[in-house]
C-alpha positions in Angstrom: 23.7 -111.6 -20.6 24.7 -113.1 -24.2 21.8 -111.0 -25.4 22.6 -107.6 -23.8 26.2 -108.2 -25.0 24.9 -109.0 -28.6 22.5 -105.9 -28.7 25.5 -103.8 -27.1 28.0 -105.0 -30.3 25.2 -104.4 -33.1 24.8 -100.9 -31.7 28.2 -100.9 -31.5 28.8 -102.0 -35.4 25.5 -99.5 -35.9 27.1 -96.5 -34.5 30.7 -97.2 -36.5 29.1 -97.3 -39.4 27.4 -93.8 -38.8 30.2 -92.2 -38.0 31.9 -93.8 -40.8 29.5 -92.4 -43.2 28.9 -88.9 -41.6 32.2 -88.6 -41.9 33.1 -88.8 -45.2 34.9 -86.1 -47.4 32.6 -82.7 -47.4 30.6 -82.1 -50.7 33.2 -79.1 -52.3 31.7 -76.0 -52.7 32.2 -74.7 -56.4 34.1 -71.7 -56.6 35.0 -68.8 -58.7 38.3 -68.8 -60.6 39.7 -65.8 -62.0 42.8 -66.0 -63.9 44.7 -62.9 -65.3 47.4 -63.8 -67.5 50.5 -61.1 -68.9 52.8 -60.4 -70.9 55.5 -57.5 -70.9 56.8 -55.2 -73.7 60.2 -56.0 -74.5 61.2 -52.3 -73.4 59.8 -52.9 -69.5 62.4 -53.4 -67.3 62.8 -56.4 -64.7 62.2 -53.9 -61.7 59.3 -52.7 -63.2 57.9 -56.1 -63.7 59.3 -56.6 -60.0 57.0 -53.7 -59.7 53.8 -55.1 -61.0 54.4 -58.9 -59.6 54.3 -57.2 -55.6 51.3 -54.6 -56.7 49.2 -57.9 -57.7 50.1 -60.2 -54.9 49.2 -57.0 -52.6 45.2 -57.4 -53.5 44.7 -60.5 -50.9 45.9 -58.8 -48.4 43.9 -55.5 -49.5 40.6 -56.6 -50.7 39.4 -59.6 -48.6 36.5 -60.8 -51.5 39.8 -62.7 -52.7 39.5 -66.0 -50.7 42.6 -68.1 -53.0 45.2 -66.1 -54.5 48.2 -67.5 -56.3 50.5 -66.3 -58.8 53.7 -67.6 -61.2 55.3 -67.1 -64.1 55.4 -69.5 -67.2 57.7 -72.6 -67.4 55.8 -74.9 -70.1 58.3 -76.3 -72.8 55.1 -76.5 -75.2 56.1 -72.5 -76.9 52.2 -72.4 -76.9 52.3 -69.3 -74.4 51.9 -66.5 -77.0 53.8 -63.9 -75.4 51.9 -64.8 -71.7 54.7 -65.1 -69.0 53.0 -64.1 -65.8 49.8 -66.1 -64.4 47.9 -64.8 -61.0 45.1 -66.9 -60.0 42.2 -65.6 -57.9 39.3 -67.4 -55.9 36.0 -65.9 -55.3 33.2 -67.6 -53.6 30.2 -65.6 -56.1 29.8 -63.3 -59.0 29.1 -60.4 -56.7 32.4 -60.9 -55.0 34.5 -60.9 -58.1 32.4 -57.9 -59.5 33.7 -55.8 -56.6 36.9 -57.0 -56.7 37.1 -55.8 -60.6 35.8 -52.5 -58.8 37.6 -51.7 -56.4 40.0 -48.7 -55.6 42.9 -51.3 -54.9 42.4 -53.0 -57.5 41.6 -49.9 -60.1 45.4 -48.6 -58.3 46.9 -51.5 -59.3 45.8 -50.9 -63.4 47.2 -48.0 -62.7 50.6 -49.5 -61.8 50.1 -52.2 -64.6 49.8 -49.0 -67.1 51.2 -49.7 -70.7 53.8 -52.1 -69.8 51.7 -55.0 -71.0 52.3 -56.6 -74.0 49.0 -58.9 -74.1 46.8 -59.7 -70.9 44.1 -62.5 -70.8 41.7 -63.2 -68.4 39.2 -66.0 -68.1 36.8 -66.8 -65.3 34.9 -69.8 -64.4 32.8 -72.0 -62.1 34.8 -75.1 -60.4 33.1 -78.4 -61.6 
């Protein structure tokens, strides 16, 4: 009997500590960030800004490559922003993804919304680490 309880507690303590381990946090896949960054001529109006801000957070719901989207406008007390105000922030999961993305008809209408109005745009991409 104490032997049976003893081999029943060490698979007991076995099986906790596989489930313990199996369970740890999930290796995170690396993803594909795509940041836009603008800046507005002094002449553009706040609606048409307005006007560009809703065009660009339309994409996720439009093109479905996008798998993180989120957007803001600058706030840093640093004066390092050199003329940038607006950030959007995309996630793809793979090159091919964000290739169509830069591709596609919603996206090309929403250049054509952007037009002239920007003063500067940057964009960098790059892998998660």
């Amino acid at each position: 009997m104490k032997k049976t309880l003893l081999a029943s507690l060490v698979i007991l303590a076995l099986s906790a500590v596989v489930v313990c381990c199996n369970n740890s946090a999930p290796k995170q896949e690396k993803v594909l960030r795509h940041v836009v960054m603008f800046g507005f001529k002094p002449e553009v109006s706040a609606e048409q800004i307005k006007e560009v801000e809703d065009a660009f957070s339309a994409l996720p719901s439009k093109i479905d490559l996008i798998k993180g989207y989120e957007w803001g406008t600058d706030c840093s007390p640093e004066g390092l922003q050199q003329g940038l105000t607006h950030c959007f922030f995309l996630t793809f999961h793979s090159e091919a993804d964000r290739n169509a993305y830069l591709v596609h008809p919603d996206h090309k209408a929403f250049g054509k919304v952007l037009g002239n109005k920007a003063s500067a745009v940057t964009v960098v991409d790059y892998w998660t680490k």
